[in-house]
MINUTOR-649389 format. One record per residue (C-alpha): x, y, z; chain; residue number from 1; residue in one letter. Coordinates in steps of 0.5 Angstrom, whole numbers, m for minus. Each point is the difference from the previous one (the first is absolute). Layout:
<pts>
<x:X&y:Y&z:Z&zaba:A&drenti:NUM&fiba:a>
...
</pts>
This chain:
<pts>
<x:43&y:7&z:m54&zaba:A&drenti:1&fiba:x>
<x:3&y:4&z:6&zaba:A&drenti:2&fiba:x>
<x:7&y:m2&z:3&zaba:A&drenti:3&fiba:x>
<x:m5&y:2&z:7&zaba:A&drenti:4&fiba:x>
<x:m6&y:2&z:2&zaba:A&drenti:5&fiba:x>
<x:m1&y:7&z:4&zaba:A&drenti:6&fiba:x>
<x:m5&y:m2&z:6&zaba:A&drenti:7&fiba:x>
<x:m3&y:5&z:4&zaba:A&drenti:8&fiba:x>
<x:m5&y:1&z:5&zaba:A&drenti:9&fiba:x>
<x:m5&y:3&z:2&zaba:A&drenti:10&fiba:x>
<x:m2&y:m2&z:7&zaba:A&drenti:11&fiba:x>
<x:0&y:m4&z:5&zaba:A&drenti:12&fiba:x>
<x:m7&y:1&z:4&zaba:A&drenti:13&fiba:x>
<x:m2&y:m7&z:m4&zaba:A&drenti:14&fiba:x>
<x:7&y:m2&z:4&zaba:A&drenti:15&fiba:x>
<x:m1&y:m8&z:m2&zaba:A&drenti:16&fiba:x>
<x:1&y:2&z:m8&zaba:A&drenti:17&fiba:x>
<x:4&y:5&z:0&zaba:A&drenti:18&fiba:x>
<x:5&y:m4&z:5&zaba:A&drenti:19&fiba:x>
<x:m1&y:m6&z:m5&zaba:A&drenti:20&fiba:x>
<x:2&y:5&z:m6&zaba:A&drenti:21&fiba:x>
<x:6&y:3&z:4&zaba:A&drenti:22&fiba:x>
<x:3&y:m8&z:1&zaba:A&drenti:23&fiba:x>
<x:m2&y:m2&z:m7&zaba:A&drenti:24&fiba:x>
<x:3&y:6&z:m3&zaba:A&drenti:25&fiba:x>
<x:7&y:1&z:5&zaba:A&drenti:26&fiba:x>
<x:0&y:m9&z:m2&zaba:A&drenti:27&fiba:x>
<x:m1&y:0&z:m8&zaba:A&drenti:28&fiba:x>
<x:6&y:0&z:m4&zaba:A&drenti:29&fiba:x>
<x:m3&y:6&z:m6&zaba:A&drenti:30&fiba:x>
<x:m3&y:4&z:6&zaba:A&drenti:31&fiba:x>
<x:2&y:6&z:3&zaba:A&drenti:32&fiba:x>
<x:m3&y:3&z:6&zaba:A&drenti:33&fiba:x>
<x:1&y:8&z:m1&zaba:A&drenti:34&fiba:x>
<x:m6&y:3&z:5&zaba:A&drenti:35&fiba:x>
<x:m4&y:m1&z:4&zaba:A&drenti:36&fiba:x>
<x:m6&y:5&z:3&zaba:A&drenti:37&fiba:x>
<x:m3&y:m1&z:7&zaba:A&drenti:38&fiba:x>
<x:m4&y:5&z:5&zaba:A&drenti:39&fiba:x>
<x:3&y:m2&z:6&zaba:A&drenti:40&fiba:x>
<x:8&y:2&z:0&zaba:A&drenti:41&fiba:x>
<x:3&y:m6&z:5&zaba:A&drenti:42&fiba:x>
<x:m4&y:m6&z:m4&zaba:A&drenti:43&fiba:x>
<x:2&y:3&z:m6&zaba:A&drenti:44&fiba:x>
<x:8&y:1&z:1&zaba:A&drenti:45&fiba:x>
<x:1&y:m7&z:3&zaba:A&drenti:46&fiba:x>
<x:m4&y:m3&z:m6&zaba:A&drenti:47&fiba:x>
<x:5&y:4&z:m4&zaba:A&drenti:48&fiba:x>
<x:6&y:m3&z:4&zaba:A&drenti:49&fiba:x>
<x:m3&y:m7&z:0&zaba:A&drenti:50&fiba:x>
<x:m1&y:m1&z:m7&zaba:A&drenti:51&fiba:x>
<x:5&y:5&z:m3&zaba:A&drenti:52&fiba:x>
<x:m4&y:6&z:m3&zaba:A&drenti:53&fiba:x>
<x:5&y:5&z:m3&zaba:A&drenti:54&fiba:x>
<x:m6&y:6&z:2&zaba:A&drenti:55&fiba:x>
<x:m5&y:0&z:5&zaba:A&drenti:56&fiba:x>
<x:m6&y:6&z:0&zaba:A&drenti:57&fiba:x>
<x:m6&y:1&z:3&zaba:A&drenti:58&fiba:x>
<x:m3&y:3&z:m6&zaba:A&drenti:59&fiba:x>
<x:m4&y:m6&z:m3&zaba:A&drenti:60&fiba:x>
<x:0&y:4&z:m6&zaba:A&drenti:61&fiba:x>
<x:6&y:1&z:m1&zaba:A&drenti:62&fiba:x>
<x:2&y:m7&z:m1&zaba:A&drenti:63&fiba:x>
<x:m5&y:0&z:m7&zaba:A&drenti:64&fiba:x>
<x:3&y:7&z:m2&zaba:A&drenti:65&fiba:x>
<x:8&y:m2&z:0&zaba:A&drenti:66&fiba:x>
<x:3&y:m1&z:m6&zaba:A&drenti:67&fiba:x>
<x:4&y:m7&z:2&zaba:A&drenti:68&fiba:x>
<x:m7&y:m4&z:2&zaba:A&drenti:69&fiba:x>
<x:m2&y:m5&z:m6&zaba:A&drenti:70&fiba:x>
<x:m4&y:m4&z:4&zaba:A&drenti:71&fiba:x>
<x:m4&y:3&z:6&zaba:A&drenti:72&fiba:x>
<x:m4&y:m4&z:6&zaba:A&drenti:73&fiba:x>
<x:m5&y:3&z:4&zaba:A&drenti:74&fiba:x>
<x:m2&y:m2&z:6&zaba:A&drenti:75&fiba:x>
<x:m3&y:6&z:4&zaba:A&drenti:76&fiba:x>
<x:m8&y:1&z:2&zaba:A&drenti:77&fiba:x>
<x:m5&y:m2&z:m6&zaba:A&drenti:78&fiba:x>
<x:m3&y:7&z:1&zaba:A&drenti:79&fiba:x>
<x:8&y:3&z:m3&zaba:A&drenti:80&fiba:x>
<x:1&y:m5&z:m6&zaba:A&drenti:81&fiba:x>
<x:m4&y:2&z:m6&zaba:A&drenti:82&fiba:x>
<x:4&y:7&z:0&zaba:A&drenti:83&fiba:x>
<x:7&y:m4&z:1&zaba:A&drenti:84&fiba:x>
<x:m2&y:m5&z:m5&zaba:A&drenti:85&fiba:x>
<x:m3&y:5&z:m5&zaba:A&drenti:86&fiba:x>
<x:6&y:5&z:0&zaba:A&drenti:87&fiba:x>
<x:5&y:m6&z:0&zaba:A&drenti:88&fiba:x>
<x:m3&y:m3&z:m6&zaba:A&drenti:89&fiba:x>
<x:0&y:7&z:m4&zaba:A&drenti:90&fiba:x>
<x:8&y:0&z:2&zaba:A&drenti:91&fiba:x>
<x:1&y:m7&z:m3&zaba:A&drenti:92&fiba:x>
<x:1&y:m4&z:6&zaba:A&drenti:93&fiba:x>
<x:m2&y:m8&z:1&zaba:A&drenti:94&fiba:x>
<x:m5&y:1&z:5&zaba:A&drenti:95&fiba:x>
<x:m1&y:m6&z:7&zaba:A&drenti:96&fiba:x>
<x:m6&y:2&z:3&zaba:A&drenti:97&fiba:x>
<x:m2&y:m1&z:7&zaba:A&drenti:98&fiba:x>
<x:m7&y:m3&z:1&zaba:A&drenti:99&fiba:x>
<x:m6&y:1&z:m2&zaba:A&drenti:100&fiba:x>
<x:3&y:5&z:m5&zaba:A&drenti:101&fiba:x>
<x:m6&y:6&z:2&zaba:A&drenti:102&fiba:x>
<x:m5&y:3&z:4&zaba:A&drenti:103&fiba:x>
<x:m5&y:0&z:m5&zaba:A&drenti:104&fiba:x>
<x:m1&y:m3&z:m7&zaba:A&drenti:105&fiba:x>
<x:1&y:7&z:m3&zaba:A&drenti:106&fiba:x>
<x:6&y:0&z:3&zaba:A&drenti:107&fiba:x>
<x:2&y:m7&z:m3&zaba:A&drenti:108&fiba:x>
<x:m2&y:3&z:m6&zaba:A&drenti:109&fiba:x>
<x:5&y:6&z:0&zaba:A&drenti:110&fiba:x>
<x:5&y:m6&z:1&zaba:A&drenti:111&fiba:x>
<x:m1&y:m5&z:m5&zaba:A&drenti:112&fiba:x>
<x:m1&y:7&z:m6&zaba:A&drenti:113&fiba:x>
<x:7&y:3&z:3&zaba:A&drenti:114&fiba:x>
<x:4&y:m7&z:0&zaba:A&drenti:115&fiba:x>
<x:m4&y:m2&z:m8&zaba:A&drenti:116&fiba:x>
<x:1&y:8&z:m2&zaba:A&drenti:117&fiba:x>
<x:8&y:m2&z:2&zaba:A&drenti:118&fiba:x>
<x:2&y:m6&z:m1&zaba:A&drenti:119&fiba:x>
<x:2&y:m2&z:5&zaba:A&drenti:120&fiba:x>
<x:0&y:m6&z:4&zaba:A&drenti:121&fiba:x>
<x:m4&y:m2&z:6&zaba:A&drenti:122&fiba:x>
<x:m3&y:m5&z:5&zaba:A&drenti:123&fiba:x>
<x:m3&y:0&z:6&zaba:A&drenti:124&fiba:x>
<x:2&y:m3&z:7&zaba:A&drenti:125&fiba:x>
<x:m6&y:m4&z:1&zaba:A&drenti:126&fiba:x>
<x:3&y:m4&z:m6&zaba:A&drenti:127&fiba:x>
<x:5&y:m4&z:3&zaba:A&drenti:128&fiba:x>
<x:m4&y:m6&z:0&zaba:A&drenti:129&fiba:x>
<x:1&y:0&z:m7&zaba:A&drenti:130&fiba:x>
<x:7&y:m1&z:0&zaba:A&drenti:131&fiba:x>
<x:0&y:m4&z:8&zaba:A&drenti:132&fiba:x>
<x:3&y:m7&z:m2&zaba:A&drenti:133&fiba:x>
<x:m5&y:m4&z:3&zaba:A&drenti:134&fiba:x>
<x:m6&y:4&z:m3&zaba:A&drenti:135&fiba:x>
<x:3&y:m1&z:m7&zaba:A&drenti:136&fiba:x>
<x:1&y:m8&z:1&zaba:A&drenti:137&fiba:x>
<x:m8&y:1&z:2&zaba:A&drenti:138&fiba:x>
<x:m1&y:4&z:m7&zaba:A&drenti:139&fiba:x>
<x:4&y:m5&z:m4&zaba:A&drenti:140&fiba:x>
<x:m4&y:m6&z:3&zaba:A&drenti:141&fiba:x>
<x:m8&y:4&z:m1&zaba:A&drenti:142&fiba:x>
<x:3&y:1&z:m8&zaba:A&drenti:143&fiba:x>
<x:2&y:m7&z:0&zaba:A&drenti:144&fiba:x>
<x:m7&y:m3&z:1&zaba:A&drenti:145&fiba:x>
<x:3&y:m2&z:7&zaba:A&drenti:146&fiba:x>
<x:m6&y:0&z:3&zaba:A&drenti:147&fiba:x>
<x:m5&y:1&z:m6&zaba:A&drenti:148&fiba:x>
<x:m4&y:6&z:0&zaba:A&drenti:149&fiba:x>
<x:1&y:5&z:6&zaba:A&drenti:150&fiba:x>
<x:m7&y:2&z:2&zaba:A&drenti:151&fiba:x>
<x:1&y:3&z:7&zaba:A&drenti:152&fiba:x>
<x:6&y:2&z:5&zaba:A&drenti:153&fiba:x>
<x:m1&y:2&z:8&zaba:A&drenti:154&fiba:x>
<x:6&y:4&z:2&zaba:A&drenti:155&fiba:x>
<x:0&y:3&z:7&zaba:A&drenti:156&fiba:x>
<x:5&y:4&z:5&zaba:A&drenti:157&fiba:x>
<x:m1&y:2&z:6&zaba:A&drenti:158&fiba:x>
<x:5&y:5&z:4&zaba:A&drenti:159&fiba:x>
<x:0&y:4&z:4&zaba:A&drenti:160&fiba:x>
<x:m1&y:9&z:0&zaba:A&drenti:161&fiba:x>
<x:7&y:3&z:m2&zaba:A&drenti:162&fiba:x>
<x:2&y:3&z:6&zaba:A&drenti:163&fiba:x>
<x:7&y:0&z:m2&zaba:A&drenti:164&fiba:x>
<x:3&y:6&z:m4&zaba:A&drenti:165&fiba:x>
<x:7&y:m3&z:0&zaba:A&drenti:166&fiba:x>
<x:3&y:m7&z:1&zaba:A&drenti:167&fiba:x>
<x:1&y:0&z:7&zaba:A&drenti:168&fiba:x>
<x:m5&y:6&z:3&zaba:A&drenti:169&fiba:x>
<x:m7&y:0&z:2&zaba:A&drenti:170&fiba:x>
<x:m5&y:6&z:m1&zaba:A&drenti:171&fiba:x>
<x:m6&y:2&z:m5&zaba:A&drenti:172&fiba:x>
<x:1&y:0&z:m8&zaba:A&drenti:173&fiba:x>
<x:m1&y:3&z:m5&zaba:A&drenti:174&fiba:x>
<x:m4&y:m6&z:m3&zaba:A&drenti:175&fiba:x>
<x:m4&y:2&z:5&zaba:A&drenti:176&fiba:x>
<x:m2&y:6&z:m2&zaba:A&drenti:177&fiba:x>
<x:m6&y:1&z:m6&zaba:A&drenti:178&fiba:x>
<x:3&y:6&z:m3&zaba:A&drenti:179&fiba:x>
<x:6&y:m4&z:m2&zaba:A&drenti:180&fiba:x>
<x:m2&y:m6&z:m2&zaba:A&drenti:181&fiba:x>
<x:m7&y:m2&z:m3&zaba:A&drenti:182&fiba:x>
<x:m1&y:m6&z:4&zaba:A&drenti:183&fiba:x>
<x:1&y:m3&z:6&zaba:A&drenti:184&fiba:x>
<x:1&y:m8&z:3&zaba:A&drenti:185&fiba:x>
<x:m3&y:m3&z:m7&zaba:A&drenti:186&fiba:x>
<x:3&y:4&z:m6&zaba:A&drenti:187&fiba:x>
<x:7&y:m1&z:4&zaba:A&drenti:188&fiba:x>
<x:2&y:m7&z:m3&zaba:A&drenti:189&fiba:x>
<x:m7&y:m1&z:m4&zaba:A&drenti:190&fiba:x>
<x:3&y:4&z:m6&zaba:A&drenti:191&fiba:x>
<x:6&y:m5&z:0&zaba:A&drenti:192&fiba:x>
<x:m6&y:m6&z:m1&zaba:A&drenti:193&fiba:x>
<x:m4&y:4&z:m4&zaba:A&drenti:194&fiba:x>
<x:6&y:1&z:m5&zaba:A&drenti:195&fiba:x>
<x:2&y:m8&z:1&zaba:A&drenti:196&fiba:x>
<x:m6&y:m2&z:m2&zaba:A&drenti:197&fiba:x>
<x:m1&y:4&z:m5&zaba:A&drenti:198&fiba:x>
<x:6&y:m3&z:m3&zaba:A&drenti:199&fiba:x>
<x:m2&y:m7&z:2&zaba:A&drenti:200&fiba:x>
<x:m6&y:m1&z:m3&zaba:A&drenti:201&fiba:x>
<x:2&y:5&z:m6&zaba:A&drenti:202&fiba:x>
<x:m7&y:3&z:1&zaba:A&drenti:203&fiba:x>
<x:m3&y:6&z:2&zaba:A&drenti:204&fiba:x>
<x:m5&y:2&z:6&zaba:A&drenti:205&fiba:x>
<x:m7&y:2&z:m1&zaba:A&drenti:206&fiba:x>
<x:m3&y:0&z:4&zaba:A&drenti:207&fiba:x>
<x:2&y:2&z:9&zaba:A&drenti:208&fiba:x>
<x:m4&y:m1&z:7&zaba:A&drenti:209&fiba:x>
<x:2&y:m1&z:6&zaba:A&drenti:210&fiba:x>
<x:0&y:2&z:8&zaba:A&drenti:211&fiba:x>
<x:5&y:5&z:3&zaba:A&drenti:212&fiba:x>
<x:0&y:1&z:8&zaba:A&drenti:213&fiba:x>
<x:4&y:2&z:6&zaba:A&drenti:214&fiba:x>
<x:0&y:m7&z:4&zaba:A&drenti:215&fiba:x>
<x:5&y:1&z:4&zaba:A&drenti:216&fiba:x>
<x:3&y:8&z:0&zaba:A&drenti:217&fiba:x>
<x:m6&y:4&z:0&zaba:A&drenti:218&fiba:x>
<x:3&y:6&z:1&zaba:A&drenti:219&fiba:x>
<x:5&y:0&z:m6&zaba:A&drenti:220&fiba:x>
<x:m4&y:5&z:m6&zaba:A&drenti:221&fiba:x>
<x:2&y:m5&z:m5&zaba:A&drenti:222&fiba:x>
<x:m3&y:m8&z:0&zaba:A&drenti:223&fiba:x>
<x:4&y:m5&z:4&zaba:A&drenti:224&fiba:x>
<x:m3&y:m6&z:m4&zaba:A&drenti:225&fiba:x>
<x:m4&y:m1&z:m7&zaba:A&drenti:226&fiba:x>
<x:m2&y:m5&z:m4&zaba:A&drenti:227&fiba:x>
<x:m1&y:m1&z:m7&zaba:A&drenti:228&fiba:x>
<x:m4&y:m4&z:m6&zaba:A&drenti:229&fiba:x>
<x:3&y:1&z:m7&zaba:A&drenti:230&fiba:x>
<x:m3&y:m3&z:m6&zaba:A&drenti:231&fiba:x>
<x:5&y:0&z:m7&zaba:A&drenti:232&fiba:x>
<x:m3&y:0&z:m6&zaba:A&drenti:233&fiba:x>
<x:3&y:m6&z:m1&zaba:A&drenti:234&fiba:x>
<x:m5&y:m3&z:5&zaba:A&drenti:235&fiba:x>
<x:4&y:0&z:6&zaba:A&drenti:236&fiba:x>
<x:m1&y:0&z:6&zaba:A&drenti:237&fiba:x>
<x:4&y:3&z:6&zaba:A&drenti:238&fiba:x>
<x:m1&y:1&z:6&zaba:A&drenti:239&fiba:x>
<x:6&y:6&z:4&zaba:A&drenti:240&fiba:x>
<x:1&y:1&z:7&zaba:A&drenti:241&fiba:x>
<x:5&y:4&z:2&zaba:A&drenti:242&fiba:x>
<x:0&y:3&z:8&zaba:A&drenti:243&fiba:x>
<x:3&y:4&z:6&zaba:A&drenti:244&fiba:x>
<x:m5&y:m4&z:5&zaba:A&drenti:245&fiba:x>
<x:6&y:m5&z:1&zaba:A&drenti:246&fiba:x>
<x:3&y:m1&z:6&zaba:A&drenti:247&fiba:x>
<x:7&y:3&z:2&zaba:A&drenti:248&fiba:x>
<x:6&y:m6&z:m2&zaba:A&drenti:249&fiba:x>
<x:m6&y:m5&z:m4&zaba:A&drenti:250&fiba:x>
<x:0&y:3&z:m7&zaba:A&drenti:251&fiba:x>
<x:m3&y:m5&z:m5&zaba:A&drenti:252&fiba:x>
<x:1&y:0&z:m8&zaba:A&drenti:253&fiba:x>
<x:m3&y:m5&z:m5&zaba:A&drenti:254&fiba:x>
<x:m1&y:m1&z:m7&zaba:A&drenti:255&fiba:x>
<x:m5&y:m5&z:m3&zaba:A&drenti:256&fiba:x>
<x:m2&y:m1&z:m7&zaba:A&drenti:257&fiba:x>
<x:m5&y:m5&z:m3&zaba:A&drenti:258&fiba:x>
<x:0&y:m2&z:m6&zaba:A&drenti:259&fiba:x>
<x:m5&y:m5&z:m4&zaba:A&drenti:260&fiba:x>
<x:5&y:m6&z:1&zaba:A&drenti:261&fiba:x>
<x:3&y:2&z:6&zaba:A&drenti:262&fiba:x>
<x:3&y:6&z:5&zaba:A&drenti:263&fiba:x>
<x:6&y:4&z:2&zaba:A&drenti:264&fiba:x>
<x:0&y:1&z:8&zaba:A&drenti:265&fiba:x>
<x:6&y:4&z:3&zaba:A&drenti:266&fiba:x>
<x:0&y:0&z:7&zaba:A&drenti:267&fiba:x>
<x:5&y:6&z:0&zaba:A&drenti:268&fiba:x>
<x:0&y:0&z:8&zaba:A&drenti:269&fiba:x>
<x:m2&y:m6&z:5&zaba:A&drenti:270&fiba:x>
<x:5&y:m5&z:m4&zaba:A&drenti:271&fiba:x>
<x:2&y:4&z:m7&zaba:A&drenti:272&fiba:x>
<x:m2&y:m6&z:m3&zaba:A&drenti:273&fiba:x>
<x:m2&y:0&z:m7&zaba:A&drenti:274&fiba:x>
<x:m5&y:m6&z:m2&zaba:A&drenti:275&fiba:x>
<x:m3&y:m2&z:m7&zaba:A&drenti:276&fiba:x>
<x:m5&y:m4&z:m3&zaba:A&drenti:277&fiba:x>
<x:m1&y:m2&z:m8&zaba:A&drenti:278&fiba:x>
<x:5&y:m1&z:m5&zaba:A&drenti:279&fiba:x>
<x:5&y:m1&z:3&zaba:A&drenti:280&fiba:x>
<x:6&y:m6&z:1&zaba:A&drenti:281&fiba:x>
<x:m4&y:m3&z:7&zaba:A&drenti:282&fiba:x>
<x:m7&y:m2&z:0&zaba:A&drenti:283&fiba:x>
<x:m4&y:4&z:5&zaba:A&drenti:284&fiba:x>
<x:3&y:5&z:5&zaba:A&drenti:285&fiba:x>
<x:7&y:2&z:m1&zaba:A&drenti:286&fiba:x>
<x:5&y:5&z:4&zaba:A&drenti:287&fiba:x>
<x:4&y:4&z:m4&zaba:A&drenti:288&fiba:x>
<x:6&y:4&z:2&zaba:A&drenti:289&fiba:x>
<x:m2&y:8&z:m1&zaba:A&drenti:290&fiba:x>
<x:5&y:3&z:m5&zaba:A&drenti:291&fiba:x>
<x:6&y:2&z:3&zaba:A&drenti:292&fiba:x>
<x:5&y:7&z:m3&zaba:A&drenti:293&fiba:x>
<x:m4&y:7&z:1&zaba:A&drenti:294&fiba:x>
<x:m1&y:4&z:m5&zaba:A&drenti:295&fiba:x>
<x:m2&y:8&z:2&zaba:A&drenti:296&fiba:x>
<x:m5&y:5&z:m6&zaba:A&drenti:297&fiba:x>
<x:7&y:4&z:0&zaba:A&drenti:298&fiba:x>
<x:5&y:m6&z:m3&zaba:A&drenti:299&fiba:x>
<x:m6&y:m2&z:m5&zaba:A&drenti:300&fiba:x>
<x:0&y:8&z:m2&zaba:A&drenti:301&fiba:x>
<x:7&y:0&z:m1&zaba:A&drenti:302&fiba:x>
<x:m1&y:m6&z:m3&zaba:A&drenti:303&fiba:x>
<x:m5&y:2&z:m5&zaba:A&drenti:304&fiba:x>
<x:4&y:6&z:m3&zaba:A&drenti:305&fiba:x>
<x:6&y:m3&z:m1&zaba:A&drenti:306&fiba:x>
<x:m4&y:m5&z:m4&zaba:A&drenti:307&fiba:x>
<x:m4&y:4&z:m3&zaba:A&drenti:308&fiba:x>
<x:m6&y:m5&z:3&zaba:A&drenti:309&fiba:x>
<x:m7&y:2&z:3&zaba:A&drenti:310&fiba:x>
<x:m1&y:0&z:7&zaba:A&drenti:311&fiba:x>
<x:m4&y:m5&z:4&zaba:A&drenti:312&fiba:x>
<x:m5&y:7&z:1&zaba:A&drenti:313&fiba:x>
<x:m1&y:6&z:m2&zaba:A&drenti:314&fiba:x>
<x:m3&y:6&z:1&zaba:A&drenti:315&fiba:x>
<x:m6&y:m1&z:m3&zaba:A&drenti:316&fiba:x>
<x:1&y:m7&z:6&zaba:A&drenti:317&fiba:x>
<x:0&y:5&z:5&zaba:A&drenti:318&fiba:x>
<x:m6&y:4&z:m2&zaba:A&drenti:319&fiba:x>
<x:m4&y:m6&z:0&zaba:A&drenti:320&fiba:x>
<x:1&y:m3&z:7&zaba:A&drenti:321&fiba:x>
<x:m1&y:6&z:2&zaba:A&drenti:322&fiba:x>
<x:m7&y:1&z:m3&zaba:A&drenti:323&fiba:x>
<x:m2&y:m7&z:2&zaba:A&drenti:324&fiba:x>
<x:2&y:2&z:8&zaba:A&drenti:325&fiba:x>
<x:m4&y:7&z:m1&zaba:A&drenti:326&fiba:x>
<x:m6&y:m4&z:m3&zaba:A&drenti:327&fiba:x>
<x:0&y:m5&z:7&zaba:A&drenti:328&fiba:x>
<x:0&y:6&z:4&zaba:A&drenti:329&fiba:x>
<x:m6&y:3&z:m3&zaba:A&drenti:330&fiba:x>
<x:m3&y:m7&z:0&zaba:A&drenti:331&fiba:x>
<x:1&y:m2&z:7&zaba:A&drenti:332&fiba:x>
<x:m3&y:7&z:3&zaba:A&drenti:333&fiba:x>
<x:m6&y:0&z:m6&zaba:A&drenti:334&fiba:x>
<x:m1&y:m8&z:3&zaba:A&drenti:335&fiba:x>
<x:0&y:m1&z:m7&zaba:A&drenti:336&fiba:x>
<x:4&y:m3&z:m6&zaba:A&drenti:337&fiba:x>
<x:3&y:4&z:m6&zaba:A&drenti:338&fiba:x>
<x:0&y:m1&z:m7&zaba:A&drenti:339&fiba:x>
<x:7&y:2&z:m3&zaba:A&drenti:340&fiba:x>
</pts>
């Protein structure tokens, strides 16, 4: 066990995560947060300043080559991350990754031999479910035969297009771009409901359909909203939409999950109510409160290593969700499903 963790930072292009980790690093008594790499100068000396780096660069690589990182984060474009992951592997370095992990499956691939090859640890942002308190209350209910046997799930948010390349300002991004990242407006938050439903019916997909569009921003290179149908060899059913065609100011978030006895419906946005029916204290529809506390992918890593336990997700995680969602979109331009 270490006395601290090393943390450094490779981007901070997907600023919500790498901002996330720079806070969780600067606030958990066994980290040290010792670099930080970002592309643009200004963001990144501010960001150094706030959370109290000791170096600061502009060389995203030099975060995986420094001696004194044991845990590297990457939060910089998609089309970037296979190369830093797999060099910060073969230098023994912990490795949170930014989401999706890659561009293709190949890439995934070179990831999940470099990290096995290594020995090292690694998890994926889309992850954070797994260790979010309400979610884990939701995994502890299905495992107790709260609601029977889960069957289906209907999971949907809709925001709107990223226009906002850091807190505060507007303008195009790089989640914008295909070049940089694999996917537009579904595979933006459908790769954390991917992973989530995975975990929680403890089943793995087989089979993918489902339509991707531009309804709202036609102009955009990438699809502003898409809308899968995921079946689980278990047998379940889900449905997942997840969108950039929503309107300014009226996100919405839900979870639903349908058992053979009862449901979990979360409504994560209008009221933030969590509602059950089934095995459960009270007859009929009871509202709960959702869990409270935070958790984030980094403190669980840190946790795992001083424990020695296994991470919610890992690499081959990781390479699953992405393959799932790459499925989808072949299925959606063939208007066909595709085996697993």
């Amino acid at each position: 066990m270490k006395s601290k963790y090393r943390i450094g930072i490779a981007g901070l292009d997907h600023w919500y995560a790498g901002l996330a980790a720079a806070e969780a690093a600067a606030k958990h008594p066994r980290a040290e947060l010792v670099a930080i790499a970002h592309r643009d100068r200004r963001r990144l000396q501010e960001t150094a300043e706030r959370f109290g780096a000791a170096a600061a660069t502009t060389g995203y690589q030099e975060i995986v080559e420094r001696d004194d990182v044991d845990v590297v984060v990457t939060a910089g474009y998609v089309s970037e991350n296979a190369a830093l992951c797999r060099e910060a592997a073969r230098r023994g370095k912990h490795i949170l990754s930014v989401k999706p992990i890659a561009m293709s499956l190949a890439e995934a691939d070179s990831i999940v031999a470099a990290v096995r090859a290594a020995g090292v640890r690694f998890i994926s942002n889309e992850s954070m479910y797994r260790v979010a308190p309400t979610h884990r209350q939701i995994k502890r209910w299905i495992d107790e035969g709260r609601i029977g046997r889960p069957i289906s799930a209907v999971t949907a948010l809709r925001g709107v297009a990223p226009r906002q390349p850091w807190p505060g300002e507007q303008g195009d991004t790089w989640w914008l771009d295909p070049t940089r990242t694999p996917g537009g407006g579904w595979i933006d938050h459908s790769i954390y409901h991917v992973d989530a439903l995975r975990w929680l019916f403890g089943s793995e997909v087989v089979r993918v359909g489902g339509e991707i569009a531009n309804l709202k921003e036609k102009a955009l290179a990438l699809e502003d909203f898409g809308v899968a149908n995921l079946v689980f060899q278990g047998g379940q059913v889900a449905t997942v939409e997840v969108t950039w065609h929503g309107p300014a100011g009226g996100s919405y978030n839900t979870f639903q999950i349908v058992g053979t006895e009862g449901q979990v419906v979360w409504d994560m946005t209008t009221s933030g109510k969590l509602a059950v029916y089934g095995k459960f204290d009270l007859p009929g529809w009871v509202q709960v409160n959702p869990q409270r506390g935070s958790g984030t992918a980094l403190d669980h890593l840190i946790q795992c290593l001083d424990t020695g336990e296994p991470l919610a997700a890992d690499e081959a995680d990781a390479r699953a969700n992405l393959a799932i969602c790459l499925a989808f979109y072949e299925a959606a331009k063939r208007h066909a499903s595709i085996d697993l």
